[in-house]
C-alpha positions as CSV (number, residue, x, y, z in Angstrom):
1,X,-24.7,17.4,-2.9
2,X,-21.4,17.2,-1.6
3,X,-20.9,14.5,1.3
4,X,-17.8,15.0,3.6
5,X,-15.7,11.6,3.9
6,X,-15.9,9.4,7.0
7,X,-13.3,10.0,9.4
8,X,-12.4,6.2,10.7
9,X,-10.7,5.3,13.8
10,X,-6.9,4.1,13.4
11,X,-5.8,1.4,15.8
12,X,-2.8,2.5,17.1
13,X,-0.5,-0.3,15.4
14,X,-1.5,-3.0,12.4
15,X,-2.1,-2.9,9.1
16,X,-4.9,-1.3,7.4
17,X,-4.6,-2.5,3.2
18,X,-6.2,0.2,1.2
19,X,-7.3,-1.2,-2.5
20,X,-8.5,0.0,-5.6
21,X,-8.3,0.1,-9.1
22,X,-6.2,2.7,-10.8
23,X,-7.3,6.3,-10.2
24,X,-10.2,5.4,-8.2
25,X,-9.2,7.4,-5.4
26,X,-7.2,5.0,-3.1
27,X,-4.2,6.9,-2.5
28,X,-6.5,10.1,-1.4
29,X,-8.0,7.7,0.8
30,X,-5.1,6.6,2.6
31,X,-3.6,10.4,3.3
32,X,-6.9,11.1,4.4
33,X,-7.3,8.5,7.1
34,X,-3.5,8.9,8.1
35,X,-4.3,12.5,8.6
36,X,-6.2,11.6,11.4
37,X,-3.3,10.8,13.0
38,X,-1.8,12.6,15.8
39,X,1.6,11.5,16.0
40,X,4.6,12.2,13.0
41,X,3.8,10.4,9.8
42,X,6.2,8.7,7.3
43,X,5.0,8.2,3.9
44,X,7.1,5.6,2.0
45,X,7.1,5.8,-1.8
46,X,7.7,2.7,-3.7
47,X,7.5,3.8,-7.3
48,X,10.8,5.1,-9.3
49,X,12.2,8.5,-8.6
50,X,10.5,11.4,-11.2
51,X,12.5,11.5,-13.9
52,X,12.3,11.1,-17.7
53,X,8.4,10.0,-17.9
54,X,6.6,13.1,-17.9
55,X,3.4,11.9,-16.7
56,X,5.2,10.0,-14.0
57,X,6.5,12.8,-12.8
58,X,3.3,15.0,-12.8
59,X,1.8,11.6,-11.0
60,X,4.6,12.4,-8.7
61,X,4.1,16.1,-7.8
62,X,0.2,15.7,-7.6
63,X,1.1,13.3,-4.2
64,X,3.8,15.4,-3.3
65,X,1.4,18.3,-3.6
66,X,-1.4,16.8,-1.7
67,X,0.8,16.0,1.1
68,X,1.1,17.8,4.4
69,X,4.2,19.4,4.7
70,X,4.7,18.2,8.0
71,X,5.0,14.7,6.6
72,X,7.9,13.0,6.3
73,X,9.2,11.1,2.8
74,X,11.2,8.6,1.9
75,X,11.5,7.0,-1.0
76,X,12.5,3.6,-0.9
77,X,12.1,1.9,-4.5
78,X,12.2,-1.5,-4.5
79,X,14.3,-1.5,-0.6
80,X,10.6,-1.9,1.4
81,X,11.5,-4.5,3.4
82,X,14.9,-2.7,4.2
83,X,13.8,0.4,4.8
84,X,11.0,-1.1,7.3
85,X,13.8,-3.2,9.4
86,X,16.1,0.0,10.1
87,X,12.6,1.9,10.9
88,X,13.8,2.4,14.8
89,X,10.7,2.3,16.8
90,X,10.9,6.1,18.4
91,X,9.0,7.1,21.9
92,X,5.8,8.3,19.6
93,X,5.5,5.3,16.6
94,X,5.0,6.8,13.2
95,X,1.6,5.9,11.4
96,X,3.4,4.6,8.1
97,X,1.8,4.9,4.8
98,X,3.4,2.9,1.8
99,X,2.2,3.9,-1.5
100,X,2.1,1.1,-3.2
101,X,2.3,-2.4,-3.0
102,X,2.2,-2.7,-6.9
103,X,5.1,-0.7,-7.4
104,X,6.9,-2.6,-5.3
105,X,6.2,-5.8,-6.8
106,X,7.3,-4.6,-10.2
107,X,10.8,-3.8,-8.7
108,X,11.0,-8.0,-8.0
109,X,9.9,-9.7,-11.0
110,X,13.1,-11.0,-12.3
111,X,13.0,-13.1,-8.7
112,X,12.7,-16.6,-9.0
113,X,9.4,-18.2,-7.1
114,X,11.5,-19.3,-4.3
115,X,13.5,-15.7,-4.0
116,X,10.0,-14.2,-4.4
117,X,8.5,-16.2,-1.5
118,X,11.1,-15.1,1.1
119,X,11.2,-11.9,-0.4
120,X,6.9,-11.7,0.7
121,X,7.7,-13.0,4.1
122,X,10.3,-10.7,5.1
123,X,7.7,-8.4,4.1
124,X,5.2,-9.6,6.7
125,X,7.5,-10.0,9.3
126,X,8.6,-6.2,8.4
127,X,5.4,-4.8,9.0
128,X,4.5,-6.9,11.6
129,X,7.5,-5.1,13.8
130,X,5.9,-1.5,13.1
131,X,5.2,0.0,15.9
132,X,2.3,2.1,14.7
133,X,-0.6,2.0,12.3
134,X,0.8,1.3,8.2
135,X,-1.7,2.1,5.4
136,X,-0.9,-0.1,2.4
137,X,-1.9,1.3,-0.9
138,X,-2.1,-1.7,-3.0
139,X,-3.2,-1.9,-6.7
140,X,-6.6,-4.3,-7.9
141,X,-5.4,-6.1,-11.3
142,X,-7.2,-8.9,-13.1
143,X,-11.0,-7.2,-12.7
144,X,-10.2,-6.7,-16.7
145,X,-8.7,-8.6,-19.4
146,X,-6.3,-11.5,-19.1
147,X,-2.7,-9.8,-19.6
148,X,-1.5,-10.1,-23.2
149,X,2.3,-11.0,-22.1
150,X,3.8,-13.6,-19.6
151,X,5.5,-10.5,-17.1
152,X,1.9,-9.2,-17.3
153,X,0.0,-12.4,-15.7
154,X,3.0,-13.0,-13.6
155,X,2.6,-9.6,-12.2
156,X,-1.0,-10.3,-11.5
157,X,-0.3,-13.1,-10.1
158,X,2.1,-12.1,-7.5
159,X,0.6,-8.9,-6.7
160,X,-3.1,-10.8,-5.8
161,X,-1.5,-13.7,-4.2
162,X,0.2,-11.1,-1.6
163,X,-2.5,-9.0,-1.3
164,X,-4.4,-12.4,-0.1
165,X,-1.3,-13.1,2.4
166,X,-0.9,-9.4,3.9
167,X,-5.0,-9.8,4.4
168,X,-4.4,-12.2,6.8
169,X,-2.4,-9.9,9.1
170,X,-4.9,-6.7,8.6
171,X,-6.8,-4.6,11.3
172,X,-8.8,-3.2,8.7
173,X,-9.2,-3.0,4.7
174,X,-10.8,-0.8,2.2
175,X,-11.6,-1.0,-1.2
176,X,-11.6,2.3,-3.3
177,X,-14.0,2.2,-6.5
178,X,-14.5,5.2,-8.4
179,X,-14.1,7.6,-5.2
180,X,-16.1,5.7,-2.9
181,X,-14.3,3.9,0.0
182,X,-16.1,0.6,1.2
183,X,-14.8,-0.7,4.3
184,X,-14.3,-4.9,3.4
185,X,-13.9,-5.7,7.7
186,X,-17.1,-4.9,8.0
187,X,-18.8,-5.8,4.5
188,X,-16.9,-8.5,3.5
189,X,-16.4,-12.7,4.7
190,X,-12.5,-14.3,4.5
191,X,-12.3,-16.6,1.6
192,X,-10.8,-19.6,2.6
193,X,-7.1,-19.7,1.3
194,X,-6.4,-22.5,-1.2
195,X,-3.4,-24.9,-1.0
């Protein structure tokens, strides 16, 4: 039997963090909720540039592929927060979609703790300027083994520890497991944040 996704109301600015484990379908999610958007859309890719990696580069062209043609991309690497500040709010706001927040985080991990601390609030106050809806694709680590290497667990770390933050200033989030999108607003309780 073949069920038709959902179609979910978008608020017409905030942040909606889309999550998943690799390949589990949180990327097709995100187009297909921002595809119920009536105004322009700007997808913002985070990841490097296709290039010498092969299956990169098909990863690459799949997206590209999937992708309305109507759709507008930029890709902005490791410059996020940059690219969100000269984002000038037009007369109809762009629904954003940033694919993804793990990417990103590998571009910083030579940033010391302080450097990556301002680094993650000039990313909340970046989004928090958008004058439409953003969809954040962000990656799930640590649901498996314990990284092997120290850039591995501090990659984990940093990438949960934001995802925690940006939850704080979310409309809406969704978790993606193995093509199933679960909607955590409505499923899920806040966990109290540790100090």
């Amino acid at each position: 039997m073949v069920v038709e996704p959902a179609t979910a109301q978008l608020p017409p600015r905030g942040l909606i963090l889309i999550s998943g484990p690799s390949r589990g379908g949180k990327s097709s999610w995100a187009e297909h909720l921002a595809q119920g958007w009536t105004g322009p859309v700007d997808y913002l890719a985070t990841g490097p540039a296709s290039g010498s990696d092969p299956s990169w580069s098909e990863r690459v062209q799949a997206h590209q592929r999937r992708r309305p043609n109507h759709w507008r991309c930029r890709e902005v690497g490791g410059q996020l927060v940059d690219d969100l500040r000269a984002t000038a709010p037009g007369k109809t706001p762009a629904l954003l979609l940033i694919d993804s927040l793990g990417t990103w985080v590998a571009w910083h991990l030579e940033d010391t703790t302080p450097q990556w601390q301002n680094r993650c609030d000039q990313l909340v106050e970046a989004l928090a300027q958008q004058g439409g809806p953003v969809l954040l694709v962000v990656e799930e680590t640590g649901w498996g083994v314990v990284p092997p290497t120290a850039i591995g667990g501090l990659f984990r770390d940093r990438l949960g520890a934001l995802q925690q933050t940006l939850m704080q200033h979310c409309h809406t989030a969704w978790l993606v497991v193995a093509g199933r999108a679960l909607n955590l607003s409505v499923l899920g309780h806040p966990v109290p944040l540790s100090h």
